[in-house]
N, C-alpha and C positions, 0 to 999 in steps of 0.2 A: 588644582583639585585636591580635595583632601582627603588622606586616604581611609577607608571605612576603620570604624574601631571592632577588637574582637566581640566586645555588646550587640554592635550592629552586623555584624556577620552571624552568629548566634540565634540573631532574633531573626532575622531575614530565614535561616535554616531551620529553625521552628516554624517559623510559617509556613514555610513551602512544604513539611512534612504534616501540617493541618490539612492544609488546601489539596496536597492527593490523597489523604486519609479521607476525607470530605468526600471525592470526584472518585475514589474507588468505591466506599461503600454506595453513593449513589449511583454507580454505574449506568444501571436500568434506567435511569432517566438520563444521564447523559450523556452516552454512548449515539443512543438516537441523535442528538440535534447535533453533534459534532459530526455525524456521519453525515447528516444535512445540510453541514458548513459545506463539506469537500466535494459533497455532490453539485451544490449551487454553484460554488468556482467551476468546476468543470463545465456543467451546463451552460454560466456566462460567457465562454469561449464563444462555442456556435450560435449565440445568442447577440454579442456585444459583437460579433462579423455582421449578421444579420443588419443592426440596425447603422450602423456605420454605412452601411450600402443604401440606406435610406428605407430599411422596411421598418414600419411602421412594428411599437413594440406589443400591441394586442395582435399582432401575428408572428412576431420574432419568441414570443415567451411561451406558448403552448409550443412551438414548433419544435424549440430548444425541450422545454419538460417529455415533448413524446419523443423525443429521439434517446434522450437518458432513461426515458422507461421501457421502448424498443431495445436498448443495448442490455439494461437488467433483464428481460424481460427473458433474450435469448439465450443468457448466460445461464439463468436456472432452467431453462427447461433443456439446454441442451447437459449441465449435471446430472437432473434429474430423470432421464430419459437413458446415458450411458449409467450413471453410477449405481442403479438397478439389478441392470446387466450382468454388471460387473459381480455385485452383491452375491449374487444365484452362481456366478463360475467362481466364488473365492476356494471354495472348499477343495476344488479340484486343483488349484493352484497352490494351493496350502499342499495339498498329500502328494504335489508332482515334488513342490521344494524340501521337505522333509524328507524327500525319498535320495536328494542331490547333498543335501546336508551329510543327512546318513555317510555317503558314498567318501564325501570328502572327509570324514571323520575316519571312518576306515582305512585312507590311504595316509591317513595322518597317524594313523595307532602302527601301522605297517613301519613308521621310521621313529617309530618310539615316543611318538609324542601324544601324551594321556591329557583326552577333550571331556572326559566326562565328568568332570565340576561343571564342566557348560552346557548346561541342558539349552540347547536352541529353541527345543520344542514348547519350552513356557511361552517363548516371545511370537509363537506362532500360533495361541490357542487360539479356535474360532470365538470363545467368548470374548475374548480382547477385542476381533475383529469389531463383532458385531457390539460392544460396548463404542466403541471406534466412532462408527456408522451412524450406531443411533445420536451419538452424543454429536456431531457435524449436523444432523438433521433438527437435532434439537434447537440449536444455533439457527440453523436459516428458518427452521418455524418463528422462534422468536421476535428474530429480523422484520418476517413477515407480518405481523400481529401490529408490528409500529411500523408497517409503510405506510400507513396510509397520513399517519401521523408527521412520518419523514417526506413526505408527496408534497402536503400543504405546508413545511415550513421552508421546503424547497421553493416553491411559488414564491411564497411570501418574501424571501430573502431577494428573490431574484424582481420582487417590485421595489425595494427598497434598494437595490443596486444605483439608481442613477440620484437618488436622495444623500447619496452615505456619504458624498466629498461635501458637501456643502454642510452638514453636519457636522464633521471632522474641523472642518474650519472654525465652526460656529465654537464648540467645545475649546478648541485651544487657547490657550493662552500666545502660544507660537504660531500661527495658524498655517505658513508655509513651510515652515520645518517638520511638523504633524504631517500634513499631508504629502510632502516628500517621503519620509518615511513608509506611513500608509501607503502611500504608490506602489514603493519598491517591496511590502512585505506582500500586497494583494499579484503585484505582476512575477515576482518568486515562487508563491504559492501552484498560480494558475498555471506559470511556464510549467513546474514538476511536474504536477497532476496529465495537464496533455500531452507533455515528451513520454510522459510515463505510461500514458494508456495507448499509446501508438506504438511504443518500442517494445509491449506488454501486447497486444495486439499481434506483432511480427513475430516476436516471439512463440504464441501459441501457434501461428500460421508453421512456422516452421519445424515445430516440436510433433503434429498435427502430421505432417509431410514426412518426416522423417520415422517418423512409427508406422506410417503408410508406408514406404518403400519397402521398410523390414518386413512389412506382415505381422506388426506387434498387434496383438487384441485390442480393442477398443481406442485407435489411435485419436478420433473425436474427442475421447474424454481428456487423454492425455493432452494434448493440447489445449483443453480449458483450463487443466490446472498448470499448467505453465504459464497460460496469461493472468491465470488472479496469483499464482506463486510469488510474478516474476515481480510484482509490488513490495515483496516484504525484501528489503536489501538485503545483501549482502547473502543468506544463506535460502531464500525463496526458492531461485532458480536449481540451486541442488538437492535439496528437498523435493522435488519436481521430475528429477530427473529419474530419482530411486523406483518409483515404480514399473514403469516400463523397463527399466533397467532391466529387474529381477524377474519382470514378463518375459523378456527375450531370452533370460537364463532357462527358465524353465522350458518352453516352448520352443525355441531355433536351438539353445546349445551355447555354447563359451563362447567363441566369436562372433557371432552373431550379436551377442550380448555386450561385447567389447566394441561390435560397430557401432551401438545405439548410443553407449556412452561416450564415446568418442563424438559421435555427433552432436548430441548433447552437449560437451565442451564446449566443441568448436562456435556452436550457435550461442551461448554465454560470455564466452572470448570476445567474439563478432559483436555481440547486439549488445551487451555488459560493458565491456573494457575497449573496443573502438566506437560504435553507434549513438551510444547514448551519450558519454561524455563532449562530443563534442556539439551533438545538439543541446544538452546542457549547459555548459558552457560552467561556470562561473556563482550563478544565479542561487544556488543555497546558501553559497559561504559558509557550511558546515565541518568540519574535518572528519578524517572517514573514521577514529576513534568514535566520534561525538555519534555517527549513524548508527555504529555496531551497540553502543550501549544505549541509544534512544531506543533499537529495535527489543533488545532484553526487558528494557526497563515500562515503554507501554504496551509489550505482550505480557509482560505482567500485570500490568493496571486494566487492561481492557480484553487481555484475550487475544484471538485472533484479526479480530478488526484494530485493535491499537497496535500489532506490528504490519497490519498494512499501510495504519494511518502513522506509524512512526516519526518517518521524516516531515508532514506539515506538521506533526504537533509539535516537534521539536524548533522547527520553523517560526511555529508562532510564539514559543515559548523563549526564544531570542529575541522576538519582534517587543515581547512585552519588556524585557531586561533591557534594550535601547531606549523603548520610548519614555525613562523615566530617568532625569539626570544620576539619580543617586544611585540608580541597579544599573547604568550602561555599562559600567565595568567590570561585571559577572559575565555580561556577554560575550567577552573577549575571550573564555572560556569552553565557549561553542565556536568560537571562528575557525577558519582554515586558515587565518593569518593572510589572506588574498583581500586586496581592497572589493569593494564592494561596486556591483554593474552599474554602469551609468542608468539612470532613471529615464524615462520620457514623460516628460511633465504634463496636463493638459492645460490646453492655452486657457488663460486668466479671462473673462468676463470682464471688465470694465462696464458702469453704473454707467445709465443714460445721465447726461447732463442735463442743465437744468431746459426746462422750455424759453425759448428764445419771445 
């Protein structure tokens, strides 16, 4: 194979810095249908059991879309219901920690150590809050404005599901090497998405339970946002854990506070570093370098929704570096140096022959 010249590395790096100049300032338009990719793989899941069991797919495809709009459905209203709440106690929450700020700054001036270049108090104005709030709310209004938009091209992907291998053949020059590949980057995709909404799921369950035992305020809410947190790798889950943290500071007192984070760990340790890895398995071939900077690099292109959607889009943006002999070896760049899962093939059709 021969090795690329600096002209064609060059130009390959100019293009790819068109193509996110391009997909950032269009954002607003394709934010939505990328979020409509990763919704129809997940939905596929309960959709493609479904019909495997023999049900028919004009009842497997509503049954799969209302269940993914039963799970959206409870997720905003049970935000929108605690973060309310929450909104109307910040103020008192704001003037209990200001008051424990204060306290510690005191005992800190007592052994001679001068805090007052650190005004805490800026990073605690209520207008930041509520600049905060509104600008999260802004976000899921938006969101909202293009579901209905994200609803039907969810459908529509998930009628073209059982058309898309025969296609894929049709298009190749290779036609079993394509859809080998295709196999393995649709069955990576999907595996992440539902390990991840399940062990993102336990997660809130737990986070949920543990802010309940404390007596933390609003422990319902805290546990939603542990499960949309526990999405964005690597630093989701402790970003997550910070607020109740600083609930329990205020309200129970220092170990109290030290309990919650502590539990907190532990359930990140457990469901992070033992649970998910091995339900995982293998199946991104990512290295954990390539995660932490896919996670900077589409929270910066998209916001909030591209570091949750970090790892497929990184996923697929490997998938496109293989499937082209002359970019496979950029790919190698994204791997974890770990051979790649074995695939499970779908058995091949064979043509009726001729009439007898």
């Amino acid at each position: 194979m021969a090795q690329p010249s600096v002209r064609d590395s060059l130009l390959m790096a100019a293009s790819l810095i068109i193509i996110f100049s391009a997909m950032k300032a269009a954002s607003a338009i394709v934010l939505p249908f990328l979020l409509a990719g990763f919704l129809a793989l997940l939905a596929a899941a309960p959709m493609g059991w479904m019909t495997a069991r023999g049900v028919p797919t004009w009842i497997a495809l509503p049954t799969a879309v209302l269940m993914l709009l039963g799970a959206v459905s409870l997720f905003l209203v049970l935000i929108a219901g605690n973060s309310g709440a929450f909104a109307e106690r910040f103020p008192f929450y704001q003037s209990q920690l200001l008051q424990q700020v204060g306290q510690v700054q005191t005992w800190l001036g007592g052994w001679g150590i001068d805090t007052s270049d650190y005004d805490v108090r800026e990073l605690l104005e209520p207008g930041a809050a509520v600049a905060f709030v509104g600008g999260a709310f802004n976000q899921a209004r938006k969101l909202l404005t293009n579901g209905l938009l994200i609803l039907l091209t969810v459908i529509f992907m998930l009628l073209e599901v059982s058309a898309l291998p025969d296609r894929i053949r049709r298009l190749s020059t290779s036609p079993l090497d394509t859809e080998l590949r295709a196999t393995r980057f649709v069955q990576a995709i999907r595996h992440y998405l539902v390990i991840k909404f399940g062990i993102s799921v336990i997660t809130g369950i737990l986070a949920w339970f543990l802010c309940w035992i404390f007596g933390v305020d609003f422990p319902l809410l805290w546990g939603v946002v542990a499960f949309a947190l526990n999405f964005i790798p690597t630093i989701g889950s402790i970003i997550a854990a910070i607020p109740p943290v600083l609930l329990a500071l205020v309200e129970l007192g220092f170990f109290p506070a030290l309990g919650v984070a502590g539990g907190f760990a532990a359930i990140n340790v457990f469901m992070g570093s033992g649970i998910e890895p091995r339900l995982m398995g293998e199946q991104l071939g990512l290295s954990t370098l390539v995660v932490f900077l896919s996670l900077v690099f589409w929270g910066w292109m998209f916001g909030p929704i591209g570091a949750l959607l970090s790892v497929p889009l990184t996923i697929s943006g490997k998938f496109a570096l293989e499937s082209d002999p002359a970019t496979a070896r950029y790919a190698v760049l994204l791997d974890s140096g770990k051979p790649p899962p074995t695939v499970k093939m779908p058995t091949a059709r064979l043509p009726d022959g001729p009439p007898e």
